[in-house]
Backbone as JSON, one array per atom type, in Angstrom:
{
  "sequence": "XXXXXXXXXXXXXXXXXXXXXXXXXXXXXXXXXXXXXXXXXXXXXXXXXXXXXXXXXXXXXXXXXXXXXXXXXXXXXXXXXX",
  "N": [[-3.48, 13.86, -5.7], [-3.31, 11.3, -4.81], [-1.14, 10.05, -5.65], [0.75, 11.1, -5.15], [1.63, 10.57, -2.23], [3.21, 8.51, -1.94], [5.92, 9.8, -2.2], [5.82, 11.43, 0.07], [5.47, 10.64, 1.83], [7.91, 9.04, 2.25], [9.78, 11.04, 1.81], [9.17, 12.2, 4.65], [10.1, 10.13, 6.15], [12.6, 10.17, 5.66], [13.87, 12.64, 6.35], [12.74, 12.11, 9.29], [14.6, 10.06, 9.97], [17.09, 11.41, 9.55], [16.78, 13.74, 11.28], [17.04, 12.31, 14.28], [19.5, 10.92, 13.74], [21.08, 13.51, 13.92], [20.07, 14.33, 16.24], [21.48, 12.79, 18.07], [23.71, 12.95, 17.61], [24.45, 16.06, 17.53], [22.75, 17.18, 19.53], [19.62, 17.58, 20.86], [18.19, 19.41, 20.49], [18.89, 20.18, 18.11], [17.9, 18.49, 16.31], [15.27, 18.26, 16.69], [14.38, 19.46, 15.19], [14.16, 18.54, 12.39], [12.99, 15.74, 12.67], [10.39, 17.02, 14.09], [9.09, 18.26, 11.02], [9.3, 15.74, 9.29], [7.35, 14.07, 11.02], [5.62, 15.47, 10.89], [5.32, 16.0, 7.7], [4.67, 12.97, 7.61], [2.44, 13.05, 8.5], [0.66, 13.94, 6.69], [-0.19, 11.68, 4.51], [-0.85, 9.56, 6.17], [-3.23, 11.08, 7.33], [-4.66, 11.43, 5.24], [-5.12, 8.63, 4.52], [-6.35, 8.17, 6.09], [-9.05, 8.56, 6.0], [-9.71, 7.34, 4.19], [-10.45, 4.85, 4.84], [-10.98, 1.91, 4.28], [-9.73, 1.22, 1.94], [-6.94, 1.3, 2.88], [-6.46, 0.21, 5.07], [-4.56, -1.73, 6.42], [-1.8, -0.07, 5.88], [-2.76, 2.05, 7.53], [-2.38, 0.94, 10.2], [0.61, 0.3, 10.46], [1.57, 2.81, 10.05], [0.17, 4.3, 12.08], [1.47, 2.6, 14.29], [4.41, 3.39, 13.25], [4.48, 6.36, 14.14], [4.1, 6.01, 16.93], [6.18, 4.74, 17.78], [8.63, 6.36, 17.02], [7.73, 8.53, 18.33], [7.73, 8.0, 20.95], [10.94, 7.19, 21.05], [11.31, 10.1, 20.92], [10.62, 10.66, 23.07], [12.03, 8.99, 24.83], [14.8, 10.04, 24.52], [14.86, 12.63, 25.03], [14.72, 12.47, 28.02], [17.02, 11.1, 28.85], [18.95, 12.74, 28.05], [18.43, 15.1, 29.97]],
  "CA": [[-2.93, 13.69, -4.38], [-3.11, 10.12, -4.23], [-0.01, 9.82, -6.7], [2.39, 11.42, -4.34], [1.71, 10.0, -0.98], [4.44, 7.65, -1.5], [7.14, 10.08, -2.27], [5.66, 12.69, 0.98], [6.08, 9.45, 3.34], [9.53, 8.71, 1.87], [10.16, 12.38, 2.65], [9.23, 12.14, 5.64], [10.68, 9.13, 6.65], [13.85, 10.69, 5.57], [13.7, 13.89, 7.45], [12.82, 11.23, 10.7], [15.8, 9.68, 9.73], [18.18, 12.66, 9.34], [16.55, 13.82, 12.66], [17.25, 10.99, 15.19], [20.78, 11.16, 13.94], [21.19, 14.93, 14.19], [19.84, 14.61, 17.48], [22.41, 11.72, 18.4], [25.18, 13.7, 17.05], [24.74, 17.25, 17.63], [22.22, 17.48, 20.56], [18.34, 17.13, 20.91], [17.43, 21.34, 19.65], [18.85, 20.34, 16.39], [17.68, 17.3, 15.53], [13.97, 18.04, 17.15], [13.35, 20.21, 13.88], [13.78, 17.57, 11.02], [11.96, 15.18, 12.93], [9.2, 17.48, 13.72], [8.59, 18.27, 10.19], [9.28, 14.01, 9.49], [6.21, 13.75, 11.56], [3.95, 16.73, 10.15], [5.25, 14.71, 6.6], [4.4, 11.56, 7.66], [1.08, 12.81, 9.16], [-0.37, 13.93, 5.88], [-0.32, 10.82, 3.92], [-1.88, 9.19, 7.23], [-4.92, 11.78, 7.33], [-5.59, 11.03, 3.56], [-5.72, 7.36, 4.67], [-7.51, 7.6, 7.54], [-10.32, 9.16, 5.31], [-10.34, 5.84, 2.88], [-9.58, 3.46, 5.6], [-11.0, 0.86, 3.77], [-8.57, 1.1, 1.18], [-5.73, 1.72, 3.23], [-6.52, -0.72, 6.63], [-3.4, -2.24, 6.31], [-1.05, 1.03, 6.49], [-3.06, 2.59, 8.97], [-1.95, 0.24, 10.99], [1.22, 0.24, 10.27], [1.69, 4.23, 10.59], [-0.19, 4.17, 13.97], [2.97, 2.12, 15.35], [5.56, 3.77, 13.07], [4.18, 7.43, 14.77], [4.37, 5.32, 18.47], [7.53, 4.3, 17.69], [9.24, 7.58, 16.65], [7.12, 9.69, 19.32], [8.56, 7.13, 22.57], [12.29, 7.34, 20.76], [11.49, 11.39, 21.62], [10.5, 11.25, 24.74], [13.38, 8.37, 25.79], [15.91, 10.81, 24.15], [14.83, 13.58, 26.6], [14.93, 12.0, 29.5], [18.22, 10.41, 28.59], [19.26, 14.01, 27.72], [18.47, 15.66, 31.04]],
  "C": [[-2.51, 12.24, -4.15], [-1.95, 9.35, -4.74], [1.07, 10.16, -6.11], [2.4, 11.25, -3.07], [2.87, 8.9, -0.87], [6.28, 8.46, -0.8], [7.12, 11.61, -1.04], [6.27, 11.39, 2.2], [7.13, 9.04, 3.06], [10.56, 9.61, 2.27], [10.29, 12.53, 4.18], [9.85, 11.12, 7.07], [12.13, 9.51, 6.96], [14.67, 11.3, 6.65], [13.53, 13.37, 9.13], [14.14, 10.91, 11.13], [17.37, 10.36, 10.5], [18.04, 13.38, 10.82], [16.98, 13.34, 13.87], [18.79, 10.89, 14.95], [21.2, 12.59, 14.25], [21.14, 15.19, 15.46], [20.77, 14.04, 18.3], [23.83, 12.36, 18.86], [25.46, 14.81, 17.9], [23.85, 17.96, 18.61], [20.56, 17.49, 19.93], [17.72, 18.55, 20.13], [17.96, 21.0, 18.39], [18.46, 19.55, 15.51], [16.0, 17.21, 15.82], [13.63, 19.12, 15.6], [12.96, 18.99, 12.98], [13.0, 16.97, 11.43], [10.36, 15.55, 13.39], [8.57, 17.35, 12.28], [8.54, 16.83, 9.67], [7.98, 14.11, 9.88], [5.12, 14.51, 10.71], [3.79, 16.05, 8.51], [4.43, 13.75, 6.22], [2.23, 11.78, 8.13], [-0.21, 13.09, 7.96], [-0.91, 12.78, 4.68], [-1.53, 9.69, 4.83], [-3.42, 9.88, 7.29], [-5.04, 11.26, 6.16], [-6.0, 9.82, 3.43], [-6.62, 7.41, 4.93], [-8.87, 8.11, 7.1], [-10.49, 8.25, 4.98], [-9.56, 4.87, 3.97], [-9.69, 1.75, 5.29], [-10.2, 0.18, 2.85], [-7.23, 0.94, 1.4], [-4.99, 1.13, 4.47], [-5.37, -0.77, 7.18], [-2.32, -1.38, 6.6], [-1.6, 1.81, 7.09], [-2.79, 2.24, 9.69], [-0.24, 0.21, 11.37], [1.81, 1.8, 10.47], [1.59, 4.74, 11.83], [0.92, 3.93, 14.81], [4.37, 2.71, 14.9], [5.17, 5.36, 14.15], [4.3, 7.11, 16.55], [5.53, 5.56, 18.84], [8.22, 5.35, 17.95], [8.55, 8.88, 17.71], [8.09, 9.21, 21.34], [10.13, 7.44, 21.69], [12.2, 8.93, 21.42], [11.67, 11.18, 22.65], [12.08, 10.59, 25.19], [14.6, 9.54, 25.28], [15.87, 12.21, 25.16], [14.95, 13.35, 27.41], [15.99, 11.4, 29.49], [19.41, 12.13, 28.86], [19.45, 15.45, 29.36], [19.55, 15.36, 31.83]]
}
């Protein structure tokens, strides 16, 4: 497991990515999928940290605010959207 946490959060980063424009583009229902799954992605590399947080301090931290980040871009995009 601990061998492909790079290339699940790269995935998922992606899929954030691809999301946030999708949503930009082509309206908020089509772009709220990729970035869902982006998140569910991004969230399993995070749990496997947040188990060895001693090992991992440093991007726990760093995940915490990317998941902030990318959760407030939702919301402002809805309320923009309305």
């Amino acid at each position: 497991m601990k061998k492909y946490l790079k290339e699940i959060e790269i995935a998922g980063m992606l899929l954030l990515a691809i999301g946030v424009v999708i949503a930009i583009t082509a309206g908020y229902n089509y772009g709220a999928w990729p970035c869902g799954f982006g998140m569910i992605l991004l969230l399993i590399p995070f749990l496997y940290k947040a188990f060895h947080w001693k090992e991992y301090e440093r991007e726990n931290k760093r995940y915490i605010l990317i998941m902030l980040f990318c959760i407030l871009l939702l919301f402002i995009q809805m309320l923009i959207r309305r």
